[in-house]
One Martini backbone bead per residue (centre of mass of N, CA, C, O) as a GRO file, in nm:
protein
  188
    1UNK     BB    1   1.306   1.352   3.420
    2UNK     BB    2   1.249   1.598   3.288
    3UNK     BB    3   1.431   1.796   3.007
    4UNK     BB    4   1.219   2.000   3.042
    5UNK     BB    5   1.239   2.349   3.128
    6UNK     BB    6   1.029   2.640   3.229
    7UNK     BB    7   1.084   2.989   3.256
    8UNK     BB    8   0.968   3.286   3.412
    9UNK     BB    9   0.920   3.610   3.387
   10UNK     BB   10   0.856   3.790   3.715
   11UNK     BB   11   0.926   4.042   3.848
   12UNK     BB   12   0.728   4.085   4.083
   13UNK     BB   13   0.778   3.797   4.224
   14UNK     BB   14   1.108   3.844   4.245
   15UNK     BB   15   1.027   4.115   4.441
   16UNK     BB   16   0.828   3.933   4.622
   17UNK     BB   17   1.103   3.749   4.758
   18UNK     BB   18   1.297   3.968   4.811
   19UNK     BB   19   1.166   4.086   5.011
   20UNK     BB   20   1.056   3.845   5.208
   21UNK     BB   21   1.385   3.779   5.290
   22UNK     BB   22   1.441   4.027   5.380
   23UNK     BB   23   1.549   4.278   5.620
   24UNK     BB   24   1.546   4.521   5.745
   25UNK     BB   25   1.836   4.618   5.621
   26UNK     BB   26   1.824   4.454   5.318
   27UNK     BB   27   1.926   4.152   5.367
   28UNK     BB   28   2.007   3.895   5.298
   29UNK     BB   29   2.044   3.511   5.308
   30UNK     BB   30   2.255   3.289   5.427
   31UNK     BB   31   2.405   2.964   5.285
   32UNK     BB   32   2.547   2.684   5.424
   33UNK     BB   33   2.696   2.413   5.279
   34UNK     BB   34   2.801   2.135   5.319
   35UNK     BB   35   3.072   1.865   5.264
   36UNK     BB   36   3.124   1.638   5.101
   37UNK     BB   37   3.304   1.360   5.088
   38UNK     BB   38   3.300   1.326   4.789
   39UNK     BB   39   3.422   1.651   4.732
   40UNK     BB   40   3.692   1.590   4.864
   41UNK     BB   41   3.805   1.337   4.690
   42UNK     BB   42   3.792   1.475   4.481
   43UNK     BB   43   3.976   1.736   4.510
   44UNK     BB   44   4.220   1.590   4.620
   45UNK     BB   45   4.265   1.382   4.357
   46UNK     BB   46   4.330   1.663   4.168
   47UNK     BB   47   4.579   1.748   4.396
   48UNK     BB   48   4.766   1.519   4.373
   49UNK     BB   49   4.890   1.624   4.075
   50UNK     BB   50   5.015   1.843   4.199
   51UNK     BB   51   5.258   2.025   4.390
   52UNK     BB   52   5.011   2.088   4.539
   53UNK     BB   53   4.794   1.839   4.754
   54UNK     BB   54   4.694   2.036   4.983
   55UNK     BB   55   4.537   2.240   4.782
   56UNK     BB   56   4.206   2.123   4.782
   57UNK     BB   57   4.076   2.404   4.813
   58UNK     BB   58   4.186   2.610   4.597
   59UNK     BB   59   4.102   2.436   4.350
   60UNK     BB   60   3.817   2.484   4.393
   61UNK     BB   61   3.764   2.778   4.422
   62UNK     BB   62   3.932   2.820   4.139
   63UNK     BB   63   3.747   2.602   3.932
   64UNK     BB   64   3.438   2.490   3.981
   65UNK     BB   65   3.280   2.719   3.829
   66UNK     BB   66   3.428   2.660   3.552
   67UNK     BB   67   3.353   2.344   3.556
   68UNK     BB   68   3.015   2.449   3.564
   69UNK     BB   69   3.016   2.597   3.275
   70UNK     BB   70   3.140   2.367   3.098
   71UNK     BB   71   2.922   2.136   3.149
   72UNK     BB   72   2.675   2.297   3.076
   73UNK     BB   73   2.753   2.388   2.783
   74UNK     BB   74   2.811   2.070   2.672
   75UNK     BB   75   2.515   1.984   2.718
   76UNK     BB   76   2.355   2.224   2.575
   77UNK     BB   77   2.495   2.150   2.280
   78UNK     BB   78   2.430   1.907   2.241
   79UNK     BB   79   2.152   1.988   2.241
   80UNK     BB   80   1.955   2.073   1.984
   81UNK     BB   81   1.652   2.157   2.030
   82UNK     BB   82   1.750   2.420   2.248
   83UNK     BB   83   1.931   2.496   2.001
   84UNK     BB   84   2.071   2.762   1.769
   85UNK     BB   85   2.227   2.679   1.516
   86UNK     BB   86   2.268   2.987   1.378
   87UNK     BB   87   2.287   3.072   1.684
   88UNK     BB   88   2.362   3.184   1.941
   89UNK     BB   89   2.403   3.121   2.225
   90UNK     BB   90   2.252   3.133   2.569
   91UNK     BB   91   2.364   3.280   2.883
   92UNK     BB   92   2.297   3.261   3.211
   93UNK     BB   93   2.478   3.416   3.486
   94UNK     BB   94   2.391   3.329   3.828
   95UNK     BB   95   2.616   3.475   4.069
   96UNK     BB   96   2.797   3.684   3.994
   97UNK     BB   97   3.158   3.732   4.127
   98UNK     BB   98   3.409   3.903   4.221
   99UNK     BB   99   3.582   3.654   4.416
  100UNK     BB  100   3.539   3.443   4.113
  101UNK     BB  101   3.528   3.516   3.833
  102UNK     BB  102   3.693   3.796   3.838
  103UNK     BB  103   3.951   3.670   4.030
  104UNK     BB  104   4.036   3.437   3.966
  105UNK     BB  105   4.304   3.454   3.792
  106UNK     BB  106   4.165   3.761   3.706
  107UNK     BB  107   4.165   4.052   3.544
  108UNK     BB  108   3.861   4.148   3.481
  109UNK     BB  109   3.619   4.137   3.218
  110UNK     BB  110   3.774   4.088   2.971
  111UNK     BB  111   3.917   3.788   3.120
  112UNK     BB  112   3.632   3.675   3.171
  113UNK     BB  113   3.603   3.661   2.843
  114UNK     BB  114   3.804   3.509   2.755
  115UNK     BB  115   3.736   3.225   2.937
  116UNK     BB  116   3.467   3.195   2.782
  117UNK     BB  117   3.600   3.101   2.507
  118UNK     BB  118   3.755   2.867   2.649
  119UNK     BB  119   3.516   2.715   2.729
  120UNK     BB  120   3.373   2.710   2.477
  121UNK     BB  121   3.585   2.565   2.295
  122UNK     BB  122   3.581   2.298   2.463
  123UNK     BB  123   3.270   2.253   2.470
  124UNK     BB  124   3.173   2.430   2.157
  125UNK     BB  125   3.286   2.413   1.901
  126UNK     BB  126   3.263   2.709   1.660
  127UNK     BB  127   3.091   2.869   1.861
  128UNK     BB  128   2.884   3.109   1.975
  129UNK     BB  129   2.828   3.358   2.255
  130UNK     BB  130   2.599   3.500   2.499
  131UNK     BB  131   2.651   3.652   2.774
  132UNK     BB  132   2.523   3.684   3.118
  133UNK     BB  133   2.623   3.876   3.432
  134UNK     BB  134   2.448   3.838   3.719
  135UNK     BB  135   2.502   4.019   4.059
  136UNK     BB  136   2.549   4.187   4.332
  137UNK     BB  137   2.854   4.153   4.301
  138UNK     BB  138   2.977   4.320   4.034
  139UNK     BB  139   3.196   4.510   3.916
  140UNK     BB  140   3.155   4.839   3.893
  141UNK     BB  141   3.360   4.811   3.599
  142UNK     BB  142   3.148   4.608   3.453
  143UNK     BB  143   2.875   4.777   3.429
  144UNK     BB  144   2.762   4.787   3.128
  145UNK     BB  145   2.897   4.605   2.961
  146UNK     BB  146   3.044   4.503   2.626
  147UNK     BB  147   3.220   4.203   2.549
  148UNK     BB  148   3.457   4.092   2.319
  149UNK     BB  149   3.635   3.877   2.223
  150UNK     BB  150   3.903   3.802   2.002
  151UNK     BB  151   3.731   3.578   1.858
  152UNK     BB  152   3.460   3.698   1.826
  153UNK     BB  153   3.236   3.447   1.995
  154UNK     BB  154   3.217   3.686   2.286
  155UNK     BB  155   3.012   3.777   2.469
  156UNK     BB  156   2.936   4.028   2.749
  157UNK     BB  157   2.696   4.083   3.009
  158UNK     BB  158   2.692   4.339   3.290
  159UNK     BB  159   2.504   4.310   3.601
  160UNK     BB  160   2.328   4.438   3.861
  161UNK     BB  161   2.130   4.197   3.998
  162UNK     BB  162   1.853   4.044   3.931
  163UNK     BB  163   1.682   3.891   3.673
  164UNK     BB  164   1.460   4.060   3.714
  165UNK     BB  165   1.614   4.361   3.702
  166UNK     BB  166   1.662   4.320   3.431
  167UNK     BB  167   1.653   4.484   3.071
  168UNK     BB  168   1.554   4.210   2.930
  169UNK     BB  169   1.456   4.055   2.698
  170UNK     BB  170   1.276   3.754   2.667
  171UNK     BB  171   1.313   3.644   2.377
  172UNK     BB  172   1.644   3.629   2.425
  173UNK     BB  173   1.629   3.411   2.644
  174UNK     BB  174   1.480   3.175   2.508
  175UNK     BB  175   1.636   2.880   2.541
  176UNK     BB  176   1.830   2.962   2.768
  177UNK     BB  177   2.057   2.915   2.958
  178UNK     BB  178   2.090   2.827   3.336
  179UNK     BB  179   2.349   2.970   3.572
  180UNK     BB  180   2.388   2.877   3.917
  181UNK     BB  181   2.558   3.062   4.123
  182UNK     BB  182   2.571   3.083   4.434
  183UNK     BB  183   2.268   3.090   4.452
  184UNK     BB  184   2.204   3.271   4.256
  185UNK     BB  185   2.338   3.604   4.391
  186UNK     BB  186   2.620   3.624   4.505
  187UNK     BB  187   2.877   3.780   4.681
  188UNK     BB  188   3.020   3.943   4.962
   0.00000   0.00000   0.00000
């Protein structure tokens, strides 16, 4: 139950885990969690408010990623000690996906940075926040983009490997939320 977790960047740690981890063709292993009663119940009873009451398997696909999202900003923000006042929030979403981020009901980096806009505003309203983006399977339209809200509260920087992989300075990482999506991997 410690809320401080410290983090530290070890590129060659993490290249020599996914060394460790990759097939002889160089792909990473797949893992799939079961889903639980309570899962189901929950999606169920969220599509049951909705026209398509059927449709809770495609509710939770196209917004989990996102109130996974909204509420580690919720939470973070909440957290004085963690934050800096004075300057934007800073935030590491690892297993950004072509499939779920960029797609689901979203066409493009532009406005997966609108999307990230309107959940800041609704988890920490009046903050500023930069976001990075990374995973294997990033938008190749997306990669190395630095993308602005039209409110210029969000930035974004899109990039395609793994956190190690990244040439981000740690200094601007430090005291950084850091949500991993997809086993922070990424989909293919």
């Amino acid at each position: 139950n410690n809320p401080l977790v410290e983090l530290r960047l070890d590129p060659d740690f993490g290249r020599a885990i996914c060394a460790a981890l990759m097939d002889s063709q160089g792909n990473m292993p797949s893992l799939q969690l079961p889903r639980t009663p309570e899962q189901v119940s929950f999606w169920q009873a969220k599509a049951a408010s909705t026209p398509f009451p059927q449709a809770w398997e495609e509710l939770s696909e196209s917004t989990s990623h996102f109130e996974t999202i909204r509420n580690a900003l919720a939470w973070y923000a909440r957290d004085s000690s963690s934050v800096n006042a004075g300057g934007p929030l800073n935030i590491c979403i690892l297993g950004a996906s072509a499939r779920y981020e960029y797609s689901v009901g979203i066409r493009g980096a532009q406005q997966l940075t609108e999307k990230l806009a309107e959940i800041l505003e609704a988890a920490a309203p009046g903050r500023a926040a930069e976001f990075v983006l990374c995973g294997r399977d990033v938008p190749a339209d997306a990669v190395n983009q630095e993308l602005r809200s039209r409110n210029g509260n969000v930035l974004t920087r899109h990039c395609v490997g793994y956190l190690h992989d990244l040439p981000i300075d740690e200094k601007r990482l430090s005291g950084a939320l850091f949500i991993a999506l997809h086993s922070g991997l990424g989909l293919e």
